[in-house]
N, C-alpha and C positions, 0 to 999 in steps of 0.2 A: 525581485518585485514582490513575490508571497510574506518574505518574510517583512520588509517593506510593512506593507499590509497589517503582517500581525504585529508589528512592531507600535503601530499605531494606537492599538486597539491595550497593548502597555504601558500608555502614560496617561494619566488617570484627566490630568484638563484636554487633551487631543482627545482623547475616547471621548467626553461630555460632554466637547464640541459638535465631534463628529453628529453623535446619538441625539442633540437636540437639532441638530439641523436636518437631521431624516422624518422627525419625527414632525418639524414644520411641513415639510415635504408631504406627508402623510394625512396631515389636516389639509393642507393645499390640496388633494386631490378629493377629498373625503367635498371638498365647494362643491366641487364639478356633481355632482348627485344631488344638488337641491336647485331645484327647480324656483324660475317665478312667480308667482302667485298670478294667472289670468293667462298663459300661455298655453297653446294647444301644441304640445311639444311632438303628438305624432306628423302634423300636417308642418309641421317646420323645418324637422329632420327631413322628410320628404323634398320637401321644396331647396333646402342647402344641397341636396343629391344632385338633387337635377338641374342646380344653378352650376355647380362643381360639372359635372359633367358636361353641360352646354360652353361653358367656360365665357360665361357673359362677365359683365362688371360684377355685378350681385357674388359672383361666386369667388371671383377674383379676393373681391373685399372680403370676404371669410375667409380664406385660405392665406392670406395678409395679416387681418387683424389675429385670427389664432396663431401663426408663428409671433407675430412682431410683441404681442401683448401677452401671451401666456395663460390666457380665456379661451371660451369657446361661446361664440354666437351663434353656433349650427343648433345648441341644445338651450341657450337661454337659461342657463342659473346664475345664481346671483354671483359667483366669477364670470360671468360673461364679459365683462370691459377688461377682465384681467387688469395689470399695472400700465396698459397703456396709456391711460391718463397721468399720472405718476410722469410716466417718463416721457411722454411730449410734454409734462411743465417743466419738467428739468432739460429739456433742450429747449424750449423757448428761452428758459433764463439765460442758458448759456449762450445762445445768440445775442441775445439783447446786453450781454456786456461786452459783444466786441464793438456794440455802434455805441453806447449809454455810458459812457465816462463813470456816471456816480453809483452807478450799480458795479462797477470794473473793480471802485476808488473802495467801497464797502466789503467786495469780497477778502480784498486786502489787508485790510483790518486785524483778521485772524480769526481765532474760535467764533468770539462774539458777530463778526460781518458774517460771517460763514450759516450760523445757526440763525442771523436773523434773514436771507435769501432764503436757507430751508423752508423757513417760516411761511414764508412767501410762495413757494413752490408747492406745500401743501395746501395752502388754499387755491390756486390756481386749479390744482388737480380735484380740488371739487365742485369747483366751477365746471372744468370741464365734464367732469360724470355728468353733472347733471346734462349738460347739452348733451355731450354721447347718447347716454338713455332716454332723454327724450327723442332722438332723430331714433335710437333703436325700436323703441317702443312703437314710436308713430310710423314706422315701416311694416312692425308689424301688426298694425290694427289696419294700414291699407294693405296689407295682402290677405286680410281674411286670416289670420294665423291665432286672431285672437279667440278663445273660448266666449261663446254667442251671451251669456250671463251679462259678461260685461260690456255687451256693446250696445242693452235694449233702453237704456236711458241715458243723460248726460251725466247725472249724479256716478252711474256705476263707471261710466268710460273716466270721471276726473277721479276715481278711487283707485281704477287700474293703474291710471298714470303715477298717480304718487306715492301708490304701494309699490310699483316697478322699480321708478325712477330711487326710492330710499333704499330698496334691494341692490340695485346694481350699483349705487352709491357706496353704501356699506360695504357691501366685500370688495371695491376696488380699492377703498380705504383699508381694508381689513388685510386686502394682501400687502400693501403698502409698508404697515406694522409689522408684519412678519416680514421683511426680506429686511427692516432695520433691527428687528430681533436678532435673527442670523447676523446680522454686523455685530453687532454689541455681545452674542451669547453663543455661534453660528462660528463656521469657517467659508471662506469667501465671501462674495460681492454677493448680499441676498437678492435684490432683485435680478441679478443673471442668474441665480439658480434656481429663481423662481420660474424663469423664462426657458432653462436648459430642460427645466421637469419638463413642463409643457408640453417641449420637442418631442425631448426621446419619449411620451408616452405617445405617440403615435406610430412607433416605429412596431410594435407589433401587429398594427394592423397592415402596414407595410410586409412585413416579412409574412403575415399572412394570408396575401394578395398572392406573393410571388409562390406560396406554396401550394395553396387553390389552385395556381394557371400554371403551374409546371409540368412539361409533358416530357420523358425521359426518351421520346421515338425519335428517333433521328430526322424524322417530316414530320413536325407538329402541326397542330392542328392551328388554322386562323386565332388571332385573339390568343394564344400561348405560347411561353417563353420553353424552346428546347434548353438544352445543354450546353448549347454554343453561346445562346443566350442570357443563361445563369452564368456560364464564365465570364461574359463579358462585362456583366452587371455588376459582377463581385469584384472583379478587376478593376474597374472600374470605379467602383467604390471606396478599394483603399488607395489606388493613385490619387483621386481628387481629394481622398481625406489627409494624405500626405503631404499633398502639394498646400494643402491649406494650411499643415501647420508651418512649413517652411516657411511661407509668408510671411505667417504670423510671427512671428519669432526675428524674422530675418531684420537684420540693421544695415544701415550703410556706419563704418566707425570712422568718424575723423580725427585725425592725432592731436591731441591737444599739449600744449609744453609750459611750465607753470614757471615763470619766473623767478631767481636767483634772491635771496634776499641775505646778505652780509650784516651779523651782526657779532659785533666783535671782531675774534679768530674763527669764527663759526658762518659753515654757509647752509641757509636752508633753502628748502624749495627747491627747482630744480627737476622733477619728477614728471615723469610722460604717462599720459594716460587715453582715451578716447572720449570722445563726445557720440551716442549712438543713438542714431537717427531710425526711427523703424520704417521701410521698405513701404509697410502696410497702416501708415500714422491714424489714417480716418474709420478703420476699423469697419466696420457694416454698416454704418451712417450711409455713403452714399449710396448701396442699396436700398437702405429702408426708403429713402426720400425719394427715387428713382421709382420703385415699384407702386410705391405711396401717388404720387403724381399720374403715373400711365393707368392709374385706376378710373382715372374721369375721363379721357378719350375715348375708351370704348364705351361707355355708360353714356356718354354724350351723346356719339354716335348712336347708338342701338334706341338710345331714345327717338332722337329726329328720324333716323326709320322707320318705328314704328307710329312715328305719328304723321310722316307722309303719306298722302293718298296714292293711288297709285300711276294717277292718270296725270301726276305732277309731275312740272317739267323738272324739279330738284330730287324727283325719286332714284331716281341713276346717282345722284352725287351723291345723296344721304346713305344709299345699300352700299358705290363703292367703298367712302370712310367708314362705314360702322364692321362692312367684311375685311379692310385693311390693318383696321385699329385693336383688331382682334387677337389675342394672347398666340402665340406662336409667327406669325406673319412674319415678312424680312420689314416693312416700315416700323411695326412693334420694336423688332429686336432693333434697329439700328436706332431709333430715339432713346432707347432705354441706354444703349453703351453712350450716345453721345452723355446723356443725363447723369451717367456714372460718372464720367469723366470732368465735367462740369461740377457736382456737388463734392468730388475727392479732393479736385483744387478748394474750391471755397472753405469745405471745412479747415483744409490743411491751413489755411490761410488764417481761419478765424482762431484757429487753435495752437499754431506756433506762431511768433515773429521771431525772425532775423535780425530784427535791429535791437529787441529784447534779449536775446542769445548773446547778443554780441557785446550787450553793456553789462551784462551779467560776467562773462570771462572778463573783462575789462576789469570792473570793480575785484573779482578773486585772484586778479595778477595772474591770469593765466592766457594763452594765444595760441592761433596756428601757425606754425611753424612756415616761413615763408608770406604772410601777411600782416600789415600794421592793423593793429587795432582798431577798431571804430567801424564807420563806412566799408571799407575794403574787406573784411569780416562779413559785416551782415552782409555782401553785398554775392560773398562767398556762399555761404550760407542760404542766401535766395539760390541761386543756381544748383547747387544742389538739394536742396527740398524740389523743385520744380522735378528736375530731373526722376528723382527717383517715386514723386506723387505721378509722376506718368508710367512708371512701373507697376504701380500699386493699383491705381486705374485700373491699370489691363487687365493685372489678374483678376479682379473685382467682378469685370466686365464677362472673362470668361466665367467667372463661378456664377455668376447670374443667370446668362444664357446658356448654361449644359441643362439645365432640368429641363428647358422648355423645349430643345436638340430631342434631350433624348426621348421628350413626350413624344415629339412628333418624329422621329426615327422609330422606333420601336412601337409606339403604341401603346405606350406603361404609362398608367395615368399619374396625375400632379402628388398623390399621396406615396407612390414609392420612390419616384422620380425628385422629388426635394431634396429627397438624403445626399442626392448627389449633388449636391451644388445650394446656392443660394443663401437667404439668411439665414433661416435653420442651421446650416451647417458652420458657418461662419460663426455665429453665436458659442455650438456648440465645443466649437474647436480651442474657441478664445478662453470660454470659462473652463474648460478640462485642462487648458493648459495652467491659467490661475490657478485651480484648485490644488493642482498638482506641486508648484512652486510652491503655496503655502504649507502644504504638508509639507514640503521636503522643508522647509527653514526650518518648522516643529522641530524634526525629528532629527536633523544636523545638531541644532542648538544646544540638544539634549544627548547630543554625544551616541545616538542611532544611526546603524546607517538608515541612506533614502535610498530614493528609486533612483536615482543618479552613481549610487556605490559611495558616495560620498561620507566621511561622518561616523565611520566604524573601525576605529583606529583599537589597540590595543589598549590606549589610557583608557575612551572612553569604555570597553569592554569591565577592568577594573574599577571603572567609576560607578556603574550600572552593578558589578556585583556587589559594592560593601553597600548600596543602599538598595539591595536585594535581601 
């Protein structure tokens, strides 16, 4: 794997991939230090503390939108909306051409459909900034968050707005550009590595949480993690990262058999191959959507009790939904698996056909061995998608609910407690794995071995020294 490594750092377009894509990485973090213009950024951190630890909706939605988008709204700089704007336009678009025929018929097209949707996804996504930062903004002029300058006339509150609102515009557009730079100049997918920094830069505040609250006595102290503890945490940690990747990666292969074609004396075709269906198709999708949705039931609730009286006869119903709807609960966790399970079907749905699979091997003269063509194919084909999108479900379901387990088993609050499980992890697993595949294609290609052992043959050894 080292040499792997240095191997990389040997081919002159791999290395100035690599080295521009850290170096995007590096301005991406350098956002996160410039503040808004009008924000009272000690009394916000303050209040995201104590949202995060009360675990109300308020805090929910921050610890959601900083995974899902790759910003941070606990601090308010102009990365604060991160790419999530960006990437709920490109999944609206993507929904709307499973129901929208002409948007489906466009994408089809080719380069030109393709870049003219883009087209369209980018403006969408500044449509959206702009609503985002206005509901962010106007949340935080009703909590008092705003710096008192701008809120003693109407003039200075429409200057906060639209100095905010062009701020958090800009860098969501601004990260936007950089994760298509990384496409075009970069290796892997830029907006997941934009979104992978993100993650792992919280992971050492995580690991030191768990270092702070370590107590090596054999009877720790309330509120600290023994021995038995850090082992189980650690164990823990590479079981669920293991099992994530197996997921990830895992196929079901169906045999596929390519028809006989006689021409002449000559017979071609003929050749077996698989059709590989991935276990885990819908990827983190029905999490994000899941998590995304259960964020207004307790927000809901917690409102209508706090604006019950007490002497009302709906105060008992409003306290029990708003204490039920609450992040850890069993009615919490069991809406949230049904909802997994519900959005893994649909995307899987919206995202493969069956009946498109099947006229596809039709037209390349190729079948499953044991079914006719056509119907009977797709019809295949649906039963095993179903099948194994109920496997994927599950896992999905357990990676969602271990962090909120082990919050409330152990006591380790949602910042260390992500790592294990959730989207964070899922994100992170997905793109380490891409990133990894594209380096080894590199360095295979180029007659290197990879990280696979792959690709370090004796030719290539003498191919590498005459052009040494």
């Amino acid at each position: 794997m080292f040499q792997a490594f240095a191997n990389i750092f040997r081919i002159p377009d791999l290395r100035n991939r690599v080295l521009f894509t850290l170096g995007v990485l590096a301005i991406y973090r350098i956002g996160f230090w410039i503040p808004v213009v009008g924000v009272d950024q000690t009394a916000l951190v303050e209040n995201a503390k104590t949202a995060a630890q009360s675990a109300t909706g308020f805090g929910r939605l921050l610890q959601f939108a900083s995974i899902f988008s790759g910003g941070s709204l606990g601090q308010s700089t102009i990365f604060g909306l991160g790419i999530m704007p960006y990437i709920t336009a490109s999944i609206i678009f993507q929904l709307v051409q499973a129901v929208y025929p002409p948007l489906a018929e466009l994408k089809k097209e080719g380069v030109s459909g393709q870049q003219k949707v883009m087209e369209w996804t980018r403006y969408l996504t500044v449509g959206l900034c702009f609503v985002q930062g206005y509901i962010w903004l106007n949340y935080l002029r009703g909590a008092n968050l705003v710096q008192p300058m701008f809120l003693q006339s109407a003039p200075q509150t429409v200057i906060f707005f639209v100095v905010g609102i062009a701020a958090l515009t800009a860098g969501s557009l601004f990260l936007m550009w950089l994760g298509e730079q990384i496409d075009k100049h970069g290796i892997g997918n830029g907006v997941s590595i934009i979104l992978t920094a993100g993650i792992l830069s919280r992971m050492p505040n995580a690991i030191g949480w768990v270092v702070e609250n370590f107590d090596p006595r054999q009877s720790a102290e309330p509120g600290k993690i023994g021995i038995a503890g850090l082992a189980v945490l650690i164990a823990s940690f590479v079981a669920i990262t293991a099992g994530a990747v197996l997921m990830t990666v895992a196929t079901r292969r169906i045999p596929i058999q390519q028809a006989k074609h006689t021409r002449g004396r000559k017979v071609y075709g003929g050749q077996k191959h698989y059709l590989p269906l991935r276990i885990n198709h819908s990827g983190v999708m029905p999490i994000i959507f899941a998590s995304s949705l259960m964020i207004f039931p307790s927000a809901l609730f917690g409102a209508w009790d706090n604006a019950t009286a007490q002497d009302s006869m709906f105060k008992a119903t409003a306290s029990f939904l708003a204490r039920e709807s609450q992040i850890g609960t069993f009615p919490y966790i069991v809406c949230e698996i049904a909802m997994i399970y519900a959005f893994a079907y649909f995307w899987t749905t919206v995202q493969m056909s069956p009946e498109d699979m099947s006229k596809q091997l039709k037209e390349h003269g190729s079948f499953i061995p044991g079914l006719r063509p056509g119907p009977r194919t797709a019809e295949y084909l649906q039963t095993v998608l179903s099948r194994i999108t109920y496997v994927g479900a599950g896992f999905l379901a357990l990676i969602a609910v271990i962090p909120t387990l082990v919050t409330n088993a152990m006591g380790i609050p949602f910042q260390v407690s992500q790592f294990l499980g959730g989207t964070g992890l899922l994100i992170v697993v997905s793109v380490g794995l891409d990133l990894i595949q594209r380096l080894e294609a590199n360095l295979v290609m180029r007659n290197y071995e990879g990280f696979l052992g792959q690709g370090g043959d004796a030719k290539g050894s003498r191919l590498r020294s005459v052009r040494e």
